[in-house]
BABAKOL-713568 format. One record per atom (N, C-alpha, C): x, y, z; residue in one letter. Coordinates in steps of 0.2 Angstrom, whole numbers, plus 5000, padded with zeros to 4 digits. Atoms other than C-alpha are relative to their C-alpha. Layout:
// residues N
XYZA/...
// end
This chain:
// residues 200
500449945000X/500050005000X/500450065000X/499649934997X/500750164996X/499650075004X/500049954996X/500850315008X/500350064997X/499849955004X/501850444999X/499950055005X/500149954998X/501550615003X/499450025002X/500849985001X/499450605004X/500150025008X/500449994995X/498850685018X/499350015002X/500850034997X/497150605026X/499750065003X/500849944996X/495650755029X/499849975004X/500550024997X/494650625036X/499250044999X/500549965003X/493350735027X/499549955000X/500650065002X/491450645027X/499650044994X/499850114997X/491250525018X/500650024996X/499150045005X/492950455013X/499849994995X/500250045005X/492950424996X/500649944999X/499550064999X/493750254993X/499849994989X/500150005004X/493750234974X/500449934996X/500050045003X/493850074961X/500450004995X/499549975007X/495150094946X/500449915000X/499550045001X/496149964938X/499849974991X/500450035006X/495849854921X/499549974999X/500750045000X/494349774913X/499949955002X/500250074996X/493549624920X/500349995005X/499850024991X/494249634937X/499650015006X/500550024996X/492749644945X/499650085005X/500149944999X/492749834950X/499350025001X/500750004999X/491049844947X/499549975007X/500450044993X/490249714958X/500550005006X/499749984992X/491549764973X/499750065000X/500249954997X/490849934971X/499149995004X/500650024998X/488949874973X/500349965008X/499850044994X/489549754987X/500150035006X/499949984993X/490349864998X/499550055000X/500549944998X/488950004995X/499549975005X/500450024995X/487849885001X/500149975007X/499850014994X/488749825015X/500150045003X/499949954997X/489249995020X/499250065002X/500549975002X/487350045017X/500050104998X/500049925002X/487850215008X/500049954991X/500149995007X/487950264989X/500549984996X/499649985003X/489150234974X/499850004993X/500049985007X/489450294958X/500249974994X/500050065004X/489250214941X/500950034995X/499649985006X/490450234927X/499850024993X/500349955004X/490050374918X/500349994993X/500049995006X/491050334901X/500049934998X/500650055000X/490250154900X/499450024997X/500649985002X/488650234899X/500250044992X/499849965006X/489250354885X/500149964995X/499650055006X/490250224875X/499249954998X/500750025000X/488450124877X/499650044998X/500149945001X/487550274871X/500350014992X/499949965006X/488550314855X/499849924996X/500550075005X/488350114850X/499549994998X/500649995002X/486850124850X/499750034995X/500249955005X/486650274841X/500349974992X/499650035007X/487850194828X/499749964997X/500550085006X/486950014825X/499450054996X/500549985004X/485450134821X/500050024995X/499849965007X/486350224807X/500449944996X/499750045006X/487450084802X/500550005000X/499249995002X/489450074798X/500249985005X/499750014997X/490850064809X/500050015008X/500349984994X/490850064826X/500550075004X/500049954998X/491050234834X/501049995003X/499449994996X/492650304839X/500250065005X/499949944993X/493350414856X/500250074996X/499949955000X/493750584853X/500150045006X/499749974993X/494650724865X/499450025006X/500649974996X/493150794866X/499649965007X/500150064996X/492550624874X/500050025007X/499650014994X/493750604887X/499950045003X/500249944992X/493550784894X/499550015000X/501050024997X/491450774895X/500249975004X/500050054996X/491850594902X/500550025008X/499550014995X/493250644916X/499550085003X/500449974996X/492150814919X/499449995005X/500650045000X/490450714921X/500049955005X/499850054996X/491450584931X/499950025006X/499949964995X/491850704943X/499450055003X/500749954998X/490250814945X/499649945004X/500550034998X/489250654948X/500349995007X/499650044992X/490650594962X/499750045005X/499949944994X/490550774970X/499350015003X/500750014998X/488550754969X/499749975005X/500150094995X/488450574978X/500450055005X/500049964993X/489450654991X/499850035003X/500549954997X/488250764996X/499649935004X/500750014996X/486950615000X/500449915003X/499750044998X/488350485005X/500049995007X/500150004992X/488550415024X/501150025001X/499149994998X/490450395031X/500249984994X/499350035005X/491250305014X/499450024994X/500350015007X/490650344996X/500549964996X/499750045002X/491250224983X/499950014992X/500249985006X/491550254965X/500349954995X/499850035005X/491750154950X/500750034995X/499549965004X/493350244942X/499850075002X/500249915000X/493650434941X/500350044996X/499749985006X/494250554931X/500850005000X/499350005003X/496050534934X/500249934999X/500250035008X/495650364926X/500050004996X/500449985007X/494650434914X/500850014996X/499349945004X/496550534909X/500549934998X/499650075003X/497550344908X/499549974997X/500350025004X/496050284899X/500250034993X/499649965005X/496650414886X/500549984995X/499350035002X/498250344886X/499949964996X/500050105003X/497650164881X/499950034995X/500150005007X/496950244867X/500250044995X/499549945005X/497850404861X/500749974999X/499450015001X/499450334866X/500650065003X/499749944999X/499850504874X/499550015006X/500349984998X/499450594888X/499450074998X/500449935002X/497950754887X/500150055007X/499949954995X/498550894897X/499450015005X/500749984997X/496650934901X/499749955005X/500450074996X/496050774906X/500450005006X/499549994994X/497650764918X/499550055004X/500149944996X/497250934926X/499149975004X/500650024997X/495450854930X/500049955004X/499950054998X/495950694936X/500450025005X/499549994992X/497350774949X/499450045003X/500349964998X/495850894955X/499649935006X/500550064997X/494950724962X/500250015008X/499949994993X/494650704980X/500149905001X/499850084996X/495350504985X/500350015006X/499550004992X/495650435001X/500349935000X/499850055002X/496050264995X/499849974992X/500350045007X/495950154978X/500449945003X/500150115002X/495549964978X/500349994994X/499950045006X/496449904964X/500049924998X/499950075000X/495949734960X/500449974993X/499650025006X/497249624949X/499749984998X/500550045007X/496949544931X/500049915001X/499950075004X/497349364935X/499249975000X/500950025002X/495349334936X/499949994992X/500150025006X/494649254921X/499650084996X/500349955003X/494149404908X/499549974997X/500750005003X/492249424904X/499850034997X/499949965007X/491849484887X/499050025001X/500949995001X/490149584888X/499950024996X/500349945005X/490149664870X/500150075000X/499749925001X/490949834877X/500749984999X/499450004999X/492449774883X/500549974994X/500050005008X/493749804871X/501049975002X/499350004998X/495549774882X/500549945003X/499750064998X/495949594885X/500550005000X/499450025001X/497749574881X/500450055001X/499549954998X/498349744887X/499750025008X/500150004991X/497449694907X/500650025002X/499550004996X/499149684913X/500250084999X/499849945000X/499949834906X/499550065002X/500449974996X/498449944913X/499950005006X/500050024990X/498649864931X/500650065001X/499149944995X/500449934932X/500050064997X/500249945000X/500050084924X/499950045004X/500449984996X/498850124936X/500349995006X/499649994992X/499850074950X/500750065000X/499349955000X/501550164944X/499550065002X/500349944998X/500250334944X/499950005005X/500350014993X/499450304960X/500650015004X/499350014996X/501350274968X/500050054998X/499749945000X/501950424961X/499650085002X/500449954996X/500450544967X/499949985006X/499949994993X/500750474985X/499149995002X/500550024997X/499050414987X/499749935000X/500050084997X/498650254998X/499549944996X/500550035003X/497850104987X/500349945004X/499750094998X/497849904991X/499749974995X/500050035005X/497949784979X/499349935002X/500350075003X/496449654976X/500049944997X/499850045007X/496949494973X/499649934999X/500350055000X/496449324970X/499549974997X/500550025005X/495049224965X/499350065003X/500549964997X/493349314964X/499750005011X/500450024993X/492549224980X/500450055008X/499549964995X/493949324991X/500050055002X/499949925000X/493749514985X/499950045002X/500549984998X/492449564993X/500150015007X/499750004993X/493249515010X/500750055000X/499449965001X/494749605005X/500050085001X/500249925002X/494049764999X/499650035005X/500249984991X/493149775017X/500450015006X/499650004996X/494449745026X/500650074999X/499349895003X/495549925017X/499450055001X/500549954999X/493949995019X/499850045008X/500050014990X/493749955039X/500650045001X/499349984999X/495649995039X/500050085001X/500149895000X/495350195032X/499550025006X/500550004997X/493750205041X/500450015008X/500050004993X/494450165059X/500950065000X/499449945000X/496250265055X/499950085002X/500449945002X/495150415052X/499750005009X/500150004994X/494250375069X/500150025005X/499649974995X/495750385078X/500550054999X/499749935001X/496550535070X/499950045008X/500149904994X/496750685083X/499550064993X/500449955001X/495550815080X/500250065000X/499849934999X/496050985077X/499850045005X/
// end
């Protein structure tokens, strides 16, 4: 787990946020712990989109749609308003499905480059931890997913960043049946550190 230079608000709620490659389950750990923490979390606002323009596409015909810059910064603004939304109606932890400083290495995958804008939105974010779950899980193909053979290169990706901005994540690993206990247990962890912080 890195520590870096973050330094913990303890601001309510925590936000504890999902990030890593596709098919590693991100999704149903975020429902999971919302539920088991009975508070809110936030879906993946460029899913929805990408779903959206498909859509629009089969109706018309041809090829299937492709990302633009414009995209990326809608999607990492969009990401970001909704997070900062739910946190109005959140209890102690909100929990979000990716975010925009995601959004800005999802870019990468596909530009090949970073986007200066999308950056600047993605550092603005407010984390107090990221669950990263690894790729060795079996990859499940629903018809969006587009990035099977480059899971790995995505995981360390996303870890190298996260190390390098000094903010605390723990690795999820193993098979599914485990995750869930895992990703409770770093959740409980922030939760009670925060507890026994000193008060100003």
């Amino acid at each position: 787990m890195a520590q870096g230079g973050h330094r913990m608000t303890c601001n309510t709620p925590l936000r504890v946020v999902l990030i890593g490659a596709e098919s590693t389950g991100k999704t149903t750990l975020c429902i999971e712990l919302a539920r088991h923490y009975k508070t809110i979390w936030v879906a993946e606002y460029g899913r929805e989109l990408w779903e959206e323009k498909l859509a629009a596409q089969s109706l018309k015909g041809g090829d299937i749609p492709e990302w633009t810059d414009e995209d990326f910064i809608h999607i990492a603004k969009e990401q970001q308003r909704r997070e900062n939304e739910a946190a109005g109606r959140a209890n102690a932890v909100l929990f979000a499905d990716t975010n925009a400083f995601a959004t800005a290495t999802w870019y990468e995958r596909y530009a090949g480059k970073r986007h200066p804008e999308v950056d600047a939105i993605g550092n603005a974010d407010k984390v107090d931890l990221y669950l990263i779950p690894t790729p060795e899980v079996p990859f499940v193909q629903d018809g969006v997913r587009d990035g099977e053979k480059i899971r790995g290169w995505m995981h360390d990706r996303f870890v190298e960043l996260i190390e390098h901005a000094g903010v605390p994540y723990t690795l999820i690993t193993g098979p599914w049946e485990g995750r869930v206990e895992q990703a409770v247990a770093a959740t409980d962890a922030l939760l009670a550190r925060c507890e026994s912080a000193p008060t100003a």
